[in-house]
N, C-alpha and C positions, 0 to 999 in steps of 0.2 A: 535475810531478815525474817525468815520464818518465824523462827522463836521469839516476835518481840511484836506488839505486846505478851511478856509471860503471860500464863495462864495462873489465875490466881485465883486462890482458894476463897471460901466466902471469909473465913477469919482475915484471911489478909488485905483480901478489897474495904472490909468496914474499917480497919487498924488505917489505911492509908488513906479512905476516903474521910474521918476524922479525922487526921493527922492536916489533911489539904483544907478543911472548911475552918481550925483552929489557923492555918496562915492563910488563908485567905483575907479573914473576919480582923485577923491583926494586923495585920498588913493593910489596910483597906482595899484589899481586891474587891470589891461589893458595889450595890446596887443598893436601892430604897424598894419595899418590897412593892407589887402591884398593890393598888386602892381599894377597895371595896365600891364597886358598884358605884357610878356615882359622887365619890366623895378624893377630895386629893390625894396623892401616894403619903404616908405618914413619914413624917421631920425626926421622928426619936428610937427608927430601930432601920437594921438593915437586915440582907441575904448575900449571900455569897455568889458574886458573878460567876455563870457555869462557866465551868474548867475542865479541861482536859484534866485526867488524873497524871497519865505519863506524857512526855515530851510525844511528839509524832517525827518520825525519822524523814530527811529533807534531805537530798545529794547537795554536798558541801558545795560541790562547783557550781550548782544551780542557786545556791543562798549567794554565794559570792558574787554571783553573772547579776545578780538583782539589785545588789550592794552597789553594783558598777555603773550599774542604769538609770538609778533613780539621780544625780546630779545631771546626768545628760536631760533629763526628764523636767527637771527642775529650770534649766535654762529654756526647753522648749518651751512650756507652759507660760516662762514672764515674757518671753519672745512673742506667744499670742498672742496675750494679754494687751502689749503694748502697740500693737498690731489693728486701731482700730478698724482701718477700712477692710483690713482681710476679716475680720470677726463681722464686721457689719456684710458682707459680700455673703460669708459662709450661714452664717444663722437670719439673714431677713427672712426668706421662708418658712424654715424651721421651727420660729416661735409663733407662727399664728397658729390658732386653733388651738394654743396652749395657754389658758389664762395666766398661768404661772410663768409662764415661760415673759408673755407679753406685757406681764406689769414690769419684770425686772429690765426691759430690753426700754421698757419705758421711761426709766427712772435711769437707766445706766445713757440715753441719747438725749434729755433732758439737763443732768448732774455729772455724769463721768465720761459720755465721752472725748471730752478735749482735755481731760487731768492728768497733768503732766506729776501729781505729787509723788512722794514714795508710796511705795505698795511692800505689801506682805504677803507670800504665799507658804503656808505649813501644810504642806503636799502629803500624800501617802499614794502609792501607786501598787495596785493588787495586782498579781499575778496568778494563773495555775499551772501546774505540770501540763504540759502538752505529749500523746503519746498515743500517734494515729496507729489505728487497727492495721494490723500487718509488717508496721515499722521496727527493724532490729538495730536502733539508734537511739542514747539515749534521754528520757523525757527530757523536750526543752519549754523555758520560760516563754509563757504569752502571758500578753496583756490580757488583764479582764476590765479596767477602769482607773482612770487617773483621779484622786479627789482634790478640789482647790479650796474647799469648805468644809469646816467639822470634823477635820481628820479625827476623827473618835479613838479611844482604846490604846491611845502611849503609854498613858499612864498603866493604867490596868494591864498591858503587856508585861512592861514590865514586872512588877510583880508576879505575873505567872512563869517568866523565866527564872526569877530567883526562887520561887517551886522547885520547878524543875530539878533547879540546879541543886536545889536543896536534898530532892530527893537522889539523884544522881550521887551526891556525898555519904548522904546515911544510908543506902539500898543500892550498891554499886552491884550487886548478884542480879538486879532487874533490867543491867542493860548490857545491852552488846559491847564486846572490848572495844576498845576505841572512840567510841561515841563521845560525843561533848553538845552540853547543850549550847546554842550559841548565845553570845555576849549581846546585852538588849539596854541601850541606855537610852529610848527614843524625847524623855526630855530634853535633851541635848540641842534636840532637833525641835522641838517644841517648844519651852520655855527659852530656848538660846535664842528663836527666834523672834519672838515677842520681846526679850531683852535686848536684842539687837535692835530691832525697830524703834524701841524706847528711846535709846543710847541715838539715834539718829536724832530721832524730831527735838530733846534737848537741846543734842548741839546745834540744830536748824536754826530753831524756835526760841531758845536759852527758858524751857519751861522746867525749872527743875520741880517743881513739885507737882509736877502733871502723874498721869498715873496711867492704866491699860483697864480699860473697858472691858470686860465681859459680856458679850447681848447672850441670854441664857432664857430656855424655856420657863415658863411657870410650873412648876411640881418636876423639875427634872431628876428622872432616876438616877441619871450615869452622874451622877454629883460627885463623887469620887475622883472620878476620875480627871474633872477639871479642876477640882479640887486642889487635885496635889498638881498641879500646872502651877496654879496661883502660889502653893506654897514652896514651890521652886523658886519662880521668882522673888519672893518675897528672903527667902534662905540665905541663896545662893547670889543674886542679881540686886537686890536691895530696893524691889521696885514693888510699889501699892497696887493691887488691884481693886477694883469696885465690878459687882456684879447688878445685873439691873437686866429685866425684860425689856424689849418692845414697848409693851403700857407704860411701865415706869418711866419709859425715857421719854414716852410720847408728853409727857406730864410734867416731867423736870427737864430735860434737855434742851440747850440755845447752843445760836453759833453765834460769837462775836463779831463786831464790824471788820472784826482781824483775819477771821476766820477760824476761829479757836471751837474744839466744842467744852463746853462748861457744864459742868455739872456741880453738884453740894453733896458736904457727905451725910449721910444719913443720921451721925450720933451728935457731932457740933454742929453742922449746917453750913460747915466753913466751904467756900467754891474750889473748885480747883479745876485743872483742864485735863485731858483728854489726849494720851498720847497717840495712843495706837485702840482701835475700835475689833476686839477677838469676836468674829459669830461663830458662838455655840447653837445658834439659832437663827431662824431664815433661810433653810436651804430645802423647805416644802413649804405648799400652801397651805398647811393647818398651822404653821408659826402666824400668818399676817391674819388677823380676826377680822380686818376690816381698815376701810383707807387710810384711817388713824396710822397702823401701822407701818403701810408702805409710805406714807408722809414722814413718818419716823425715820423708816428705812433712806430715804430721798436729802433728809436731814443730813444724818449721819457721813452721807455719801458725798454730801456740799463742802462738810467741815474740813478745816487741813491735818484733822487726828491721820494718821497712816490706817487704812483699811484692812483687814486683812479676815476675808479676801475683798478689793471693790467689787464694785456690780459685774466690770471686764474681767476677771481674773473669774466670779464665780460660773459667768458666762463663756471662758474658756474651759471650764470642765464640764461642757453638754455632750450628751454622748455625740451628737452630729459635729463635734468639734474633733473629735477622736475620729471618727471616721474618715472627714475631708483630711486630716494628717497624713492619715495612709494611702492617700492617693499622689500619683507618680509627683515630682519634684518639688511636693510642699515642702520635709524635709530640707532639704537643700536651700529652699526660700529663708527657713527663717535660719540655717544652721552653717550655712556656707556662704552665707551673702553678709558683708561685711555693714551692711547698708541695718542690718538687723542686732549685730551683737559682735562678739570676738566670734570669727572663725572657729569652726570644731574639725577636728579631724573626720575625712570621710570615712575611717572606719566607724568612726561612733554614731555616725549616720545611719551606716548599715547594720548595728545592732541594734539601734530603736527600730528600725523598719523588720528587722529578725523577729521580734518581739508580738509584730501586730498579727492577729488571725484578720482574714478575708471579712471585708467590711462594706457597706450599700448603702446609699440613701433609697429615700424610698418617695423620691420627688420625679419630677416629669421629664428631667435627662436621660439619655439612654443608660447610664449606669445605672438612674430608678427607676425606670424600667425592669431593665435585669434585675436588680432587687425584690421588685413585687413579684416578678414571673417566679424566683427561686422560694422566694416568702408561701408561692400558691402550690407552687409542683416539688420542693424538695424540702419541706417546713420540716421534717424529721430534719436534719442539719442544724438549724438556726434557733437563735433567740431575738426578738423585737424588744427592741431598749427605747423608752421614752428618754424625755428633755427632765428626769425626777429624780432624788438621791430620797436615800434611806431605807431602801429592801422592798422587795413586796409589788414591783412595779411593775417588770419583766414580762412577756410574754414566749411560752416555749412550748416548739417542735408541734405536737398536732393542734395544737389551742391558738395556732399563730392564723391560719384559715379563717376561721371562726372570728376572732378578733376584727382582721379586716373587712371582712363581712358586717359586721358592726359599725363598721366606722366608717363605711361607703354608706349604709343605712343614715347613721348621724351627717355625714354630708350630707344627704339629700334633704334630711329635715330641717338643717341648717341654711340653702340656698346655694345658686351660684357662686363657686370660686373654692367652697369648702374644701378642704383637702386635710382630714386630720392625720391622715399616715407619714405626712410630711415633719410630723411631728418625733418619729421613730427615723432608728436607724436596723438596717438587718446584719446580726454578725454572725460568723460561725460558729457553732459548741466549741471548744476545748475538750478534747478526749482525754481525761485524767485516766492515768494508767490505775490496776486497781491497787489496794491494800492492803494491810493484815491487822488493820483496825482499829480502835481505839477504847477507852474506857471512857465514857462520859459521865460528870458530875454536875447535877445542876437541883438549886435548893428548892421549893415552894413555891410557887411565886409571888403568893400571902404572907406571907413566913411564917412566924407562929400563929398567924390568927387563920391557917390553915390547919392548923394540929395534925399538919401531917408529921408520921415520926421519921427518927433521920434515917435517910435511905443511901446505901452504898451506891458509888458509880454505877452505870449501866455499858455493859461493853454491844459498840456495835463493829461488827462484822464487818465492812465494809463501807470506810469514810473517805468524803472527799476533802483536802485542806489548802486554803488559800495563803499567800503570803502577802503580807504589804510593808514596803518600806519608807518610809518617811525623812524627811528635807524640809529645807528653808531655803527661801529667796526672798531678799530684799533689794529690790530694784525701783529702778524710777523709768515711767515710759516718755520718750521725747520725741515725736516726731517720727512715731513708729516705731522706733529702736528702744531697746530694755538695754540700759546702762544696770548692770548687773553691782550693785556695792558688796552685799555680802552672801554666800552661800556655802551650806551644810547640809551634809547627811548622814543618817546616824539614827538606829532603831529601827526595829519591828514587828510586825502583827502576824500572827498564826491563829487563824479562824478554821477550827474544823465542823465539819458536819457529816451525816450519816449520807449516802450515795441517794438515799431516795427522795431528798428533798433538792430541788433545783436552786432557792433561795439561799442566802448565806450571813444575813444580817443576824449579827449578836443581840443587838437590842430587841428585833421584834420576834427574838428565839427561836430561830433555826439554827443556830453556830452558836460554839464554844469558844473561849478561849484556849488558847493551845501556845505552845515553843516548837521552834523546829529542832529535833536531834538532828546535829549533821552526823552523816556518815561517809 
């Protein structure tokens, strides 16, 4: 795979990097541009989500091994979920000294944890190529993070695979024989699953004119992208959405004496109920402005709309929840014990357990223990993962020192008992083997009110590229056990980035959108 990315002339990088922002901008692969200082993102013009210009080459068997995982993945995750005293066991510690942590853990032992209703989880599960120094074996799939909230980027994946595959068609000389970009339909798995959950509480409830909730940021960029979620359903599924913040619903939203949640539509005023509750929003603490919100959030959580995700479901994708997984016969707890779900084969056991890199709390058992000892003496290895989603959080290799030093400091200022590092977990880097690089395209982030003029892809030398593959689960928790009703999987996210940034979040621009070429 030497030869690929070709090497391409300046005439042919502007030919194709116009050719990618003309289907981007039509397609709505796009973003709302960044605001001015001060002032909301603007409602009446977009940019072009940065893209990868060409596919990034991915070994077929390792796109397939991913494909195979994420339903195993998907049972584990409603199996925690429903799992409260194991979730209450594993995160009591975990979430103090985490305000964020401790409002949701608040409202989830208050409102969710005895809810036996239907739940919804629209999972994404990233991976990287694994490929230790010295190893003549080849790269395999590890875990980077399970998502149970905001799976972002289905939408907009796909479209960057019909790119791809566009370009693939018109410029077959730019890619290696054999290559295929692979098949990406991730609403399938995302809007199938919201219609599925729809199609539940109906027949439960008989509320035919109920509709699927959107909770969505104020000034959200990635509007695109849930955009064509909503008009999925709406197409294909024949189901209403309504979109509304936090404030909005703190201000309009009830539950009935039935437990219904009720909302009005905005243009007639006519009521209507509340199928299923989608958060685009809620999965950091810059979404709740204030207890308004998490009263809101608390609301929402009471009502019998299906969740998706509840408080349990998004409090089973802490990273300290991923961690205690990998430890000796949890697996097996919730995956072999009939007490939990249908039986799984023990080999599928041992390929979620193939999948985990070495993992540590960083609490007062002798495992956290060893966790802090390798966090202090071997921090070149590891990264320190908080209880947070959305980029930007992470802590890595020699700044991991430093950190806890920090935060033995903030314990002491804070009093007996403190222990903020309880709040992290320690895992190991993932050695991504290296590459032959990529082309990157990404617009202004002003868009025109930047007057920058249009710039060809930028190729970098040496990228590294995540995968995520996405599912549905809809299940009800009873008594511990996830009676499993419907589940799917189907689509994918190829997030690249340049080797020197450790970060990989699209949104807060470190990564691109990408496809994988198999090969």
């Amino acid at each position: 795979m030497s030869a690929y990315p070709p090497a391409l002339q300046p005439a042919q990088l502007a030919q194709l990097s116009h050719d990618a922002r003309d289907f981007a901008l039509s397609r709505g692969l796009a973003y709302r541009p960044l605001p001015a200082t001060g002032a909301a993102p603007p409602q009446s013009s977009a940019i072009h989500a940065p893209l990868a210009l060409l596919p990034t080459p991915w070994p077929r068997e390792a796109y397939a091994h991913a494909q195979r995982l994420m339903p195993l993945y998907s049972a584990l995750y409603a199996r925690v979920a429903a799992d409260g005293d194991w979730l209450e066991a594993t995160l009591r510690l975990a979430v103090r000294g985490d305000s964020f942590a401790e409002a949701l853990w608040r409202v989830w032992q208050e409102h969710g944890r005895s809810n036996e209703q239907l739940q919804l989880g629209l999972f994404r599960s990233d991976y990287l190529l694994h490929a230790p120094a010295g190893s003549s074996s080849a790269p395999r799939l590890r875990q980077v993070e399970f998502n149970t909230i905001s799976s972002s980027f289905g939408a907009l994946s796909g479209h960057v695979s019909a790119l791809h595959a566009h370009f693939l068609r018109a410029h077959p000389h730019l890619f290696p024989a054999g290559a295929e970009v692979a098949p990406n339909s991730p609403l399938a798995s995302l809007a199938g699953g919201l219609a599925a959950a729809h199609e539940a509480y109906v027949k439960e409830r008989g509320a035919a004119d109920a509709r699927v909730l959107f909770v969505v940021q104020d000034g959200e960029r990635n509007a695109f992208d849930q955009r064509a979620i909503e008009w999925e359903l709406s197409e294909r599924y024949h189901v209403r959405v309504h979109r509304a913040t936090f404030a909005a619903l703190g201000a309009a939203a009830a539950v009935s004496s039935t437990g219904e949640l009720e909302l009005r539509d905005p243009l007639d005023n006519s009521p209507f109920a509340v199928s299923v509750v989608y958060f685009r929003a809620g999965y950091g603490p810059d979404d709740y402005k204030g207890q308004s919100d998490w009263d809101t959030r608390a609301l929402l959580e009471r009502s019998a709309a299906i969740k998706c995700p509840s408080v349990a479901l998004q409090l089973a994708g802490a990273k300290r929840v991923q961690q205690a997984l990998a430890a000796p016969g949890v697996l097996e707890r919730f995956l072999l014990d009939p007490a939990r779900g249908a039986v799984l084969p023990a080999t599928d056991v041992d390929a979620l357990r193939e999948s985990f890199m070495g993992m540590w709390p960083l609490d007062n058992s002798d495992e956290g223990r060893e966790g802090t000892r390798l966090a202090q003496e071997e921090a070149h290895r590891f990264v320190l993962k908080p209880m947070r989603e959305g980029g930007g959080n992470n802590v890595y290799r020699g700044d991991i020192p430093r950190a806890l030093a920090e935060m033995r400091a903030r314990d002491a200022a804070a009093g007996p008992g403190a222990d903020e590092k309880q709040t992290y977990i320690l895992m190991e880097l993932i050695d991504v083997p290296p590459s032959s690089g990529a082309y990157l395209l990404r617009a202004p982030p002003g868009g025109t009110r930047d007057n920058a003029p249009e710039a060809a892809a930028v190729r970098a030398e040496d990228t590294v590229s995540e995968l995520g593959t996405y599912g549905f689960a809809l299940f009800r928790a009873q008594a511990g056990r996830a009676e499993e009703l419907r589940m799917h999987s189907e689509g994918h996210l190829l997030r690249t980035k340049a080797r020197e940034s450790d970060e990989g979040g699209v949104a807060v621009g470190f990564s691109v959108l990408d496809s994988p070429l198999l090969v």
